[in-house]
PyMOL Python script that loads the backbone (N, CA, C, O; Angstrom):
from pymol import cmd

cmd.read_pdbstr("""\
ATOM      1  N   UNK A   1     110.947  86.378 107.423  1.00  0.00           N
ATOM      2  CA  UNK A   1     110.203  85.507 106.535  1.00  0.00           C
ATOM      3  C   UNK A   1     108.890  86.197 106.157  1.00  0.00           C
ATOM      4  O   UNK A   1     108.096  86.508 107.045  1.00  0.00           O
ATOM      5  N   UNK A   2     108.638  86.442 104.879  1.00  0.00           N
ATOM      6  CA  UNK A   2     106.855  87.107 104.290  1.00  0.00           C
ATOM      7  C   UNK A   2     106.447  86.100 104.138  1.00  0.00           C
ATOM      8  O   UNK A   2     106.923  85.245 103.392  1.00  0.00           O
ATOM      9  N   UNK A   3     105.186  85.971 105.026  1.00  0.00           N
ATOM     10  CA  UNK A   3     103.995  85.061 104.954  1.00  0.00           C
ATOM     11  C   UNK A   3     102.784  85.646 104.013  1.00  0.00           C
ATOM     12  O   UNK A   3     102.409  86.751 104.404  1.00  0.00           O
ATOM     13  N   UNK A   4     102.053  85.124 102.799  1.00  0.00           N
ATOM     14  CA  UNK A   4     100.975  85.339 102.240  1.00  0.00           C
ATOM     15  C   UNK A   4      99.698  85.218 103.597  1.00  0.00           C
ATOM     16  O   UNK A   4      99.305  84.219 104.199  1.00  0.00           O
ATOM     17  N   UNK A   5      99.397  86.316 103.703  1.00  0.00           N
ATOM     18  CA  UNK A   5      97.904  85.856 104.299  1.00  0.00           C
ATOM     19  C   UNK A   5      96.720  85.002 103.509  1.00  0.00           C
ATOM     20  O   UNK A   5      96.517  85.128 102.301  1.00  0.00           O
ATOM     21  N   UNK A   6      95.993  84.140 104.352  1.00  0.00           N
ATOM     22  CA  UNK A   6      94.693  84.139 103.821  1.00  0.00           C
ATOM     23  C   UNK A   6      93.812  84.919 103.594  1.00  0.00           C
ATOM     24  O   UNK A   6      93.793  85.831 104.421  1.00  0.00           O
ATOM     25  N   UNK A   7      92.518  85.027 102.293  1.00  0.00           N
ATOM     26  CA  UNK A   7      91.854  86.056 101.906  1.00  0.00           C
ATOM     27  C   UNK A   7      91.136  86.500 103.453  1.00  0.00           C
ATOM     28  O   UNK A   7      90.889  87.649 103.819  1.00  0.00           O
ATOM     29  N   UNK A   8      90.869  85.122 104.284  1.00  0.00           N
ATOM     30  CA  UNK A   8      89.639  86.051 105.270  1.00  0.00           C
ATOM     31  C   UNK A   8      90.334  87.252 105.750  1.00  0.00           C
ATOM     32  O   UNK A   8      89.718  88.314 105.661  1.00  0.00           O
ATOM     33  N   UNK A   9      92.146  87.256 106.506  1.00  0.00           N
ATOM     34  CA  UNK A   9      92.874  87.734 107.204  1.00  0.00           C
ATOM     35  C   UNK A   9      92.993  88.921 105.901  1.00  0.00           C
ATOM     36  O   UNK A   9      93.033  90.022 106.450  1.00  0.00           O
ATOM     37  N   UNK A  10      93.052  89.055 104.620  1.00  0.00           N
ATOM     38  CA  UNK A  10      93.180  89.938 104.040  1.00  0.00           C
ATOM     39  C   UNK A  10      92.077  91.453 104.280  1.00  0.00           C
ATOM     40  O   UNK A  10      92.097  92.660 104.519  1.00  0.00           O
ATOM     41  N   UNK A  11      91.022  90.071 103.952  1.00  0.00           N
ATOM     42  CA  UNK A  11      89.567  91.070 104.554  1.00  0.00           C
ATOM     43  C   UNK A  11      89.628  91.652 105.322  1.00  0.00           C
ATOM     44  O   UNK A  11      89.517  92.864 105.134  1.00  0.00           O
ATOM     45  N   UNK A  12      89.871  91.067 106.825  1.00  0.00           N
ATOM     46  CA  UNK A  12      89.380  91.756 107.850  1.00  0.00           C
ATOM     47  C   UNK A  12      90.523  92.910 107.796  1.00  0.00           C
ATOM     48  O   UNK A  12      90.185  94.033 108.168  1.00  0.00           O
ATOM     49  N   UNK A  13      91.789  92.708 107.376  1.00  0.00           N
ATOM     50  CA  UNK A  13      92.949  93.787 107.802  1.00  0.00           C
ATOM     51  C   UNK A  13      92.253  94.721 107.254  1.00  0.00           C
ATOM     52  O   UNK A  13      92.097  95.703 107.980  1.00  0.00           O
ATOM     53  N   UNK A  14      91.614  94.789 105.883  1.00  0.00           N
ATOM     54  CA  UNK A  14      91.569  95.914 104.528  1.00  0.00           C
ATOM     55  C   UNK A  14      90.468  96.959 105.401  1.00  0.00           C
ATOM     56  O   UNK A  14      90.327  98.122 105.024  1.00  0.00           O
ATOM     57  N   UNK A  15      89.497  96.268 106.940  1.00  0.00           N
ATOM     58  CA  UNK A  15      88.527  97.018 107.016  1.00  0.00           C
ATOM     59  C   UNK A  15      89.275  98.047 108.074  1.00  0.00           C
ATOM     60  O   UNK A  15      88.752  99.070 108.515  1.00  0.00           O
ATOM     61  N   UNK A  16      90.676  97.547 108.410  1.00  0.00           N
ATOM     62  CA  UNK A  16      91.415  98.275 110.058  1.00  0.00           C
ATOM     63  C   UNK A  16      92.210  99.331 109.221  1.00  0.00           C
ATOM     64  O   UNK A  16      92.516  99.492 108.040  1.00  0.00           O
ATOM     65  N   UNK A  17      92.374  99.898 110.280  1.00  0.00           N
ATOM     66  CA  UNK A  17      93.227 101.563 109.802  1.00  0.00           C
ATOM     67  C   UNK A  17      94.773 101.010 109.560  1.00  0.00           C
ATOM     68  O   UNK A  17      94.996  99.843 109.882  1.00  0.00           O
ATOM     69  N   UNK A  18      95.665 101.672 109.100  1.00  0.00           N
ATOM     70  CA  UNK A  18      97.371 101.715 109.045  1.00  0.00           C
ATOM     71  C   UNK A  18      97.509 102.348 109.994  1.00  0.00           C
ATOM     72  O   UNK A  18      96.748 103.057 110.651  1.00  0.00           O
ATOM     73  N   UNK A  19      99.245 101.894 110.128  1.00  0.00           N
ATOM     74  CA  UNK A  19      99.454 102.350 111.185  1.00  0.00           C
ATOM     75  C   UNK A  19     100.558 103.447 110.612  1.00  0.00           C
ATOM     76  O   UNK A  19     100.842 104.518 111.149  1.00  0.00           O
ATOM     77  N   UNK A  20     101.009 103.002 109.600  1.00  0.00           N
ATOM     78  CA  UNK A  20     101.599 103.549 108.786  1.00  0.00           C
ATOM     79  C   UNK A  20     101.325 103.762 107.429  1.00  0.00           C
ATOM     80  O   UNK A  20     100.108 103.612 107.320  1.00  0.00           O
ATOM     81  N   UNK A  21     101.844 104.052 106.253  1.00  0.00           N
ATOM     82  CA  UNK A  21     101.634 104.240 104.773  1.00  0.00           C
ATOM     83  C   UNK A  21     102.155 102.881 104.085  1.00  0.00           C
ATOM     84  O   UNK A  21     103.284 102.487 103.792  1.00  0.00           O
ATOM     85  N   UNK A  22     100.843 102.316 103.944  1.00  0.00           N
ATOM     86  CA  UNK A  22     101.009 100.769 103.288  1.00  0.00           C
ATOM     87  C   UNK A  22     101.240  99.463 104.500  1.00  0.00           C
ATOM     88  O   UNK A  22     101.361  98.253 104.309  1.00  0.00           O
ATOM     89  N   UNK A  23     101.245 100.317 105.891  1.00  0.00           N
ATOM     90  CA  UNK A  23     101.815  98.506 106.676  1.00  0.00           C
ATOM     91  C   UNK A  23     100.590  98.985 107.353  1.00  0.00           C
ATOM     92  O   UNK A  23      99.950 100.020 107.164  1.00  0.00           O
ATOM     93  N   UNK A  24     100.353  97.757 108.400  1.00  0.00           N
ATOM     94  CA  UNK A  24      99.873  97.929 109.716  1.00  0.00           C
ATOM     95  C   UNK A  24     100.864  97.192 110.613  1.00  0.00           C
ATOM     96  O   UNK A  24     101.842  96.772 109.993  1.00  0.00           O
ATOM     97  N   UNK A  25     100.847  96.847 112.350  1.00  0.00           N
ATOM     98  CA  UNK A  25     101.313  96.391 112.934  1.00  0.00           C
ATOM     99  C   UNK A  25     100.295  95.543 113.534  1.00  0.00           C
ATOM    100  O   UNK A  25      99.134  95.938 113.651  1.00  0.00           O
ATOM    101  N   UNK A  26     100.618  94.582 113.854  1.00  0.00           N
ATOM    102  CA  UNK A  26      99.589  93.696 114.402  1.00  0.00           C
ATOM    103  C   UNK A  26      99.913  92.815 115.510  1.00  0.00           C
ATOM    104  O   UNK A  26     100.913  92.162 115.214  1.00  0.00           O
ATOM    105  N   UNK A  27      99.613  92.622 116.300  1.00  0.00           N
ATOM    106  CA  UNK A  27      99.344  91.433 117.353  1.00  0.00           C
ATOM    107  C   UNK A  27      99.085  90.208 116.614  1.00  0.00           C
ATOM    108  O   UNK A  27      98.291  90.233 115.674  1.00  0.00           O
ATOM    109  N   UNK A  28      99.731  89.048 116.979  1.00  0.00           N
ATOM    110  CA  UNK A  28      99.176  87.765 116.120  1.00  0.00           C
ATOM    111  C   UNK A  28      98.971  86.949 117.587  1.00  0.00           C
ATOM    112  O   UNK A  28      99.649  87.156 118.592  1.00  0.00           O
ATOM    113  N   UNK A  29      98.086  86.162 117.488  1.00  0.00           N
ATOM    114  CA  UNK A  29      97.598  84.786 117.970  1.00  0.00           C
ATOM    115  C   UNK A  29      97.579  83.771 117.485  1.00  0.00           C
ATOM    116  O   UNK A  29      96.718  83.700 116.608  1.00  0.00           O
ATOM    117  N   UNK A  30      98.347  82.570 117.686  1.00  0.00           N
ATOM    118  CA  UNK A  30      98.513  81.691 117.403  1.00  0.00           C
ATOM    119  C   UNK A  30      97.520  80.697 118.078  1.00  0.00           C
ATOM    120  O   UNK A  30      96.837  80.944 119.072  1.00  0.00           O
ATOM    121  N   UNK A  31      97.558  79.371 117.276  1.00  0.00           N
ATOM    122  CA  UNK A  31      96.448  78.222 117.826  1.00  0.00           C
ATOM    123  C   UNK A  31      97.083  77.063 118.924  1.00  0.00           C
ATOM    124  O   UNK A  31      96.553  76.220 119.647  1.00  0.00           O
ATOM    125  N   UNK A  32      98.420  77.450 118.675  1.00  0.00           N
ATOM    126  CA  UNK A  32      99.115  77.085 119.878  1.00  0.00           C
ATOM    127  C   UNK A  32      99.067  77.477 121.169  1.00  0.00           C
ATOM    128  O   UNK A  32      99.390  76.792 122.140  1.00  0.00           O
ATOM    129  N   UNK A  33      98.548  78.895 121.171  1.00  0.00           N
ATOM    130  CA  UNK A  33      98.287  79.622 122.131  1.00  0.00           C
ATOM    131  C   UNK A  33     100.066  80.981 122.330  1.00  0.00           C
ATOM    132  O   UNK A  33     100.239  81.904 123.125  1.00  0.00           O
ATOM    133  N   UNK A  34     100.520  80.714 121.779  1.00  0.00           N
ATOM    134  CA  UNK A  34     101.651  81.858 121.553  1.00  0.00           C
ATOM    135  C   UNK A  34     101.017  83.149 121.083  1.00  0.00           C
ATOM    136  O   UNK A  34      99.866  83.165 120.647  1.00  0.00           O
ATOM    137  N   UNK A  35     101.905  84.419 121.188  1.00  0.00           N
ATOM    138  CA  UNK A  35     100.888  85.312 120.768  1.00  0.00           C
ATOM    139  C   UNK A  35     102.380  86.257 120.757  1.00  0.00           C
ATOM    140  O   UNK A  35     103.193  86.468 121.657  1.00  0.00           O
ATOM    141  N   UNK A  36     102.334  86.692 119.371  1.00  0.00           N
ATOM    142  CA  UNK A  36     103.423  87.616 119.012  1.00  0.00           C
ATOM    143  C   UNK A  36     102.909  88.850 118.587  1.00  0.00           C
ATOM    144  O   UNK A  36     101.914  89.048 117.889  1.00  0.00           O
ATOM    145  N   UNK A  37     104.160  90.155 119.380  1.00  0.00           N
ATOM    146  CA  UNK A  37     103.825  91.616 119.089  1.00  0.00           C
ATOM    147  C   UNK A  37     104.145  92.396 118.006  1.00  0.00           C
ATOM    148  O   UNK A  37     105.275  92.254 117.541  1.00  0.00           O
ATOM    149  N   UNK A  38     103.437  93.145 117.531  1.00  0.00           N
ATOM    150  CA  UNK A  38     104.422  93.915 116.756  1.00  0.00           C
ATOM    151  C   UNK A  38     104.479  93.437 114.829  1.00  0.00           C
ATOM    152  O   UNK A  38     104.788  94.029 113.795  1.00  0.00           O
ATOM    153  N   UNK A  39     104.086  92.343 115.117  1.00  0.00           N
ATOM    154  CA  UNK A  39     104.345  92.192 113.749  1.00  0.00           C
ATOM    155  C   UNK A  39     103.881  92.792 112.381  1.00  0.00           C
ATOM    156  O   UNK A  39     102.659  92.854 112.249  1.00  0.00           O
ATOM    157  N   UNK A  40     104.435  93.122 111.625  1.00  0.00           N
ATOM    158  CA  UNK A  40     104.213  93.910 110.463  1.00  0.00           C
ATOM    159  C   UNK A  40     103.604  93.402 109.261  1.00  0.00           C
ATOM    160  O   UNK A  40     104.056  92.320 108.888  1.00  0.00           O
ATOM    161  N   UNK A  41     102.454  94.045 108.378  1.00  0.00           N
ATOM    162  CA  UNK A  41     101.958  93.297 107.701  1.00  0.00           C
ATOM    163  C   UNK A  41     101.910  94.382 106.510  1.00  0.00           C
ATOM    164  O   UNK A  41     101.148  95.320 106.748  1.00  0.00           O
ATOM    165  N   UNK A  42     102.438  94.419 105.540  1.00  0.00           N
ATOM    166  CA  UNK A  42     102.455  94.997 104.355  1.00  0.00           C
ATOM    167  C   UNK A  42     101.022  94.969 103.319  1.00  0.00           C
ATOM    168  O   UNK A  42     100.589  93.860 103.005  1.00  0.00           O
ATOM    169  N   UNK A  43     100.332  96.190 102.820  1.00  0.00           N
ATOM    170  CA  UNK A  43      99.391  95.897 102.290  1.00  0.00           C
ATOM    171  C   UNK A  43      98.201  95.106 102.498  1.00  0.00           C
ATOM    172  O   UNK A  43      97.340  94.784 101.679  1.00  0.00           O
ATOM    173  N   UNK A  44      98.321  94.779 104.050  1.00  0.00           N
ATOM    174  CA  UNK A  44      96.825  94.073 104.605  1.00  0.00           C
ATOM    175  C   UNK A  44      96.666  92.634 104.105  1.00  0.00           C
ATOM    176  O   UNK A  44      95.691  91.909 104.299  1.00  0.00           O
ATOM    177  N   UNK A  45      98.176  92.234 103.194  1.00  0.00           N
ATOM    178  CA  UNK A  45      98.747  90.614 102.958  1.00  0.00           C
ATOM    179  C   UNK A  45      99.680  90.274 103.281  1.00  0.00           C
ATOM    180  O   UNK A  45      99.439  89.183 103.798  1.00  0.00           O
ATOM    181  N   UNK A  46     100.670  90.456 103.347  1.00  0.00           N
ATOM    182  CA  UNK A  46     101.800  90.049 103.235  1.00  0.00           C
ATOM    183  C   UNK A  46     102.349  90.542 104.779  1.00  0.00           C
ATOM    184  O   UNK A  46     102.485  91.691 105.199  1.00  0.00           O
ATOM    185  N   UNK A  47     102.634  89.135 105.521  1.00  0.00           N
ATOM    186  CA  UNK A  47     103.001  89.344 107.118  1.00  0.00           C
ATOM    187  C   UNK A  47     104.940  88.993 107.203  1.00  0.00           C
ATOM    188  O   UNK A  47     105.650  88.086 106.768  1.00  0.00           O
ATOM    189  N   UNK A  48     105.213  90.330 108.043  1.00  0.00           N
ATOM    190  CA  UNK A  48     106.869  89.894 107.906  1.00  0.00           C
ATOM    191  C   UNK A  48     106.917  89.205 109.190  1.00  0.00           C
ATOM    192  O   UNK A  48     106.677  89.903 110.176  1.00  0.00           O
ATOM    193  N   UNK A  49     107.162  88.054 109.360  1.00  0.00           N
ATOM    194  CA  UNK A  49     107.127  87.372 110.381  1.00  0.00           C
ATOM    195  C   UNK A  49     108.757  87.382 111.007  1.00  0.00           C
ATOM    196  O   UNK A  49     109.724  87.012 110.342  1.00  0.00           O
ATOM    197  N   UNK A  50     108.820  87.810 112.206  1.00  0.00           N
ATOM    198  CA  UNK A  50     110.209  87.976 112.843  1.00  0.00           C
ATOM    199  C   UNK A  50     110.830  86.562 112.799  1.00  0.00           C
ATOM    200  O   UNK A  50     110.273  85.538 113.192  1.00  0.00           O
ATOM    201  N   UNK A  51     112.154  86.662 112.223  1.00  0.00           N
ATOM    202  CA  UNK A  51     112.872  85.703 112.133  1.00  0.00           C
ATOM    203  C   UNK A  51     113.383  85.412 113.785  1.00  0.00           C
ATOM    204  O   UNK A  51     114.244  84.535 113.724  1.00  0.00           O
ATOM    205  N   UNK A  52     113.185  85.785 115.054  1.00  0.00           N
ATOM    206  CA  UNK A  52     113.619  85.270 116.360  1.00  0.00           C
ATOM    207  C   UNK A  52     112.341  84.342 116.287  1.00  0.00           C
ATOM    208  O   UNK A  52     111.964  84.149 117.443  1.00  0.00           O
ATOM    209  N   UNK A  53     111.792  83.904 115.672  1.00  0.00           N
ATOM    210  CA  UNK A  53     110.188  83.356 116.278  1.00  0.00           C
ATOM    211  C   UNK A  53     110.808  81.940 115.161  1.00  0.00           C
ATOM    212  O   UNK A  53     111.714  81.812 114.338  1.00  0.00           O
ATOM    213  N   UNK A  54     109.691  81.052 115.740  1.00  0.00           N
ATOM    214  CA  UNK A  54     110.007  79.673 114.753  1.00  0.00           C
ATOM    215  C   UNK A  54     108.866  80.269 113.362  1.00  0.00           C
ATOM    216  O   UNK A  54     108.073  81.210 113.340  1.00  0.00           O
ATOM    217  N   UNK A  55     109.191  79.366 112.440  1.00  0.00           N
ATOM    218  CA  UNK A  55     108.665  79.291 111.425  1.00  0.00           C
ATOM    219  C   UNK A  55     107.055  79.311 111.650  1.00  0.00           C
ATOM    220  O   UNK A  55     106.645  78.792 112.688  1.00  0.00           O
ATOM    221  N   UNK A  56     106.075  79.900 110.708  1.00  0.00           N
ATOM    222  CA  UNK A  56     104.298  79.459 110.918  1.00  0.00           C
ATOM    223  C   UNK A  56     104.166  78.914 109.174  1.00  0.00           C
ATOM    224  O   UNK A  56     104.873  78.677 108.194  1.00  0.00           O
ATOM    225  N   UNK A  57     102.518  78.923 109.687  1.00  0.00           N
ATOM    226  CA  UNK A  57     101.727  78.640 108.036  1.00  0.00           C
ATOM    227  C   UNK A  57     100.945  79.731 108.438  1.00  0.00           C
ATOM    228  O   UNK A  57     101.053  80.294 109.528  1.00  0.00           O
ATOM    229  N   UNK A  58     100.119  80.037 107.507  1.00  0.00           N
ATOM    230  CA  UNK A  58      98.957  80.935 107.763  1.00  0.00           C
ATOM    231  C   UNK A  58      97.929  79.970 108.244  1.00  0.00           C
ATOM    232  O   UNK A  58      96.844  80.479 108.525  1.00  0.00           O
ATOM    233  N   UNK A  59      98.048  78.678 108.396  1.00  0.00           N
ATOM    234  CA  UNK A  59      96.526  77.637 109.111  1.00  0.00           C
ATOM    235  C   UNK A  59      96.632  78.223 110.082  1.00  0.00           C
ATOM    236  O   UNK A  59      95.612  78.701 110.579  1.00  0.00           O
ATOM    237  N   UNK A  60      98.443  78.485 110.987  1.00  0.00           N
ATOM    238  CA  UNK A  60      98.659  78.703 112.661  1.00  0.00           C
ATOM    239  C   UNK A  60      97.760  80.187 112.960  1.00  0.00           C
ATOM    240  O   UNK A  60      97.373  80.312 114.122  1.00  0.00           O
ATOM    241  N   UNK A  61      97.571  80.791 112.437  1.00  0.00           N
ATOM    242  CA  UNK A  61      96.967  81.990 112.734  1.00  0.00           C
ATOM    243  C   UNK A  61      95.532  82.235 113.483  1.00  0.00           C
ATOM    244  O   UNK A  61      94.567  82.342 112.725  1.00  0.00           O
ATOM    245  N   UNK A  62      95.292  82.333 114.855  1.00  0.00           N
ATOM    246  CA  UNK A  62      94.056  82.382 115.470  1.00  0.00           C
ATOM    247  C   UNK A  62      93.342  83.796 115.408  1.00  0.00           C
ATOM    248  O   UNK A  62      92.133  83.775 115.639  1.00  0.00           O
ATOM    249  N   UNK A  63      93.812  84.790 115.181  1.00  0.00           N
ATOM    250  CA  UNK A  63      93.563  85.657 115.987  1.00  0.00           C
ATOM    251  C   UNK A  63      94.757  86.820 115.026  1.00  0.00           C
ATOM    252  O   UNK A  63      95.945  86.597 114.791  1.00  0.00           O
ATOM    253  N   UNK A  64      94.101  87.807 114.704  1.00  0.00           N
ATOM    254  CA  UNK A  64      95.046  89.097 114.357  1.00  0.00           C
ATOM    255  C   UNK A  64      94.243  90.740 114.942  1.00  0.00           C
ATOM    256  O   UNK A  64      93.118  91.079 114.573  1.00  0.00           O
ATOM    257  N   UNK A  65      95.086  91.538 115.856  1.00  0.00           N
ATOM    258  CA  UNK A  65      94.624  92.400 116.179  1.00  0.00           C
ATOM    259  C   UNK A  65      95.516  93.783 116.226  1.00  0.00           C
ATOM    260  O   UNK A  65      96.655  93.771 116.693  1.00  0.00           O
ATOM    261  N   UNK A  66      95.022  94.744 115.805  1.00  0.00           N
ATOM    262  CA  UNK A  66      95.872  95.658 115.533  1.00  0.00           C
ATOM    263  C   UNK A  66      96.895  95.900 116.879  1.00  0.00           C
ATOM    264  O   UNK A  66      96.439  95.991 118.019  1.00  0.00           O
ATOM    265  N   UNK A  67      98.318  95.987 116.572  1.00  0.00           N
ATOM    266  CA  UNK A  67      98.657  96.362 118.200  1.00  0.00           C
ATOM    267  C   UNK A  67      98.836  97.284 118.705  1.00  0.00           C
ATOM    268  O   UNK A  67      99.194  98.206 117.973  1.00  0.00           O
ATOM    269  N   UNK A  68      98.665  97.658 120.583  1.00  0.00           N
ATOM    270  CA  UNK A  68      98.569  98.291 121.187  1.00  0.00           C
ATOM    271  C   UNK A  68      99.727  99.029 121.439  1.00  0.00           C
ATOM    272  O   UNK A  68      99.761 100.050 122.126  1.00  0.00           O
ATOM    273  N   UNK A  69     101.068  98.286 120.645  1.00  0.00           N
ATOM    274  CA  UNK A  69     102.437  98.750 121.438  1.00  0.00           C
ATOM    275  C   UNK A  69     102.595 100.219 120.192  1.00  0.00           C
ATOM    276  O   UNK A  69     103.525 100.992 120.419  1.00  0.00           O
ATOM    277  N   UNK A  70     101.861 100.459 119.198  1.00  0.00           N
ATOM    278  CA  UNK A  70     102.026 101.583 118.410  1.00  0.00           C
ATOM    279  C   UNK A  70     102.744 102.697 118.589  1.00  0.00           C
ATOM    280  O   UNK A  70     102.735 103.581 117.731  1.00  0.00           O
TER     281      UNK A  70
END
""", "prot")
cmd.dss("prot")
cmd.show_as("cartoon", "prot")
cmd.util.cbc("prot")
cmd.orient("prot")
């Protein structure tokens, strides 16, 4: 599923390095307190959210950090 980010989440990605050519990978935090690895974010907007995971919004989003599993 591609999730549109919000502009703040756009911002802050645009200031972090790639991890690749055009994506980054990211750590997400949720406000639920869940916290998923790995996830891929195209162009510092557009988040491919793993279809094993339930559905989000971009409100659910606490927290995005580049990830460590690189």
């Amino acid at each position: 599923m591609r999730l549109q980010l919000k502009e703040y989440w756009v911002n802050y990605l645009c200031k972090l390095p790639e991890s690749g050519m055009g994506y980054q990978r990211v750590d997400v935090c949720l406000k639920n307190g869940r916290e998923v690895q790995g996830v891929v974010v195209f162009n510092a907007e557009e988040m491919e959210w793993p279809s094993t995971h339930p559905s989000i919004s971009p409100d659910d989003i606490e927290k995005i950090q580049l990830s460590h599993n690189d």
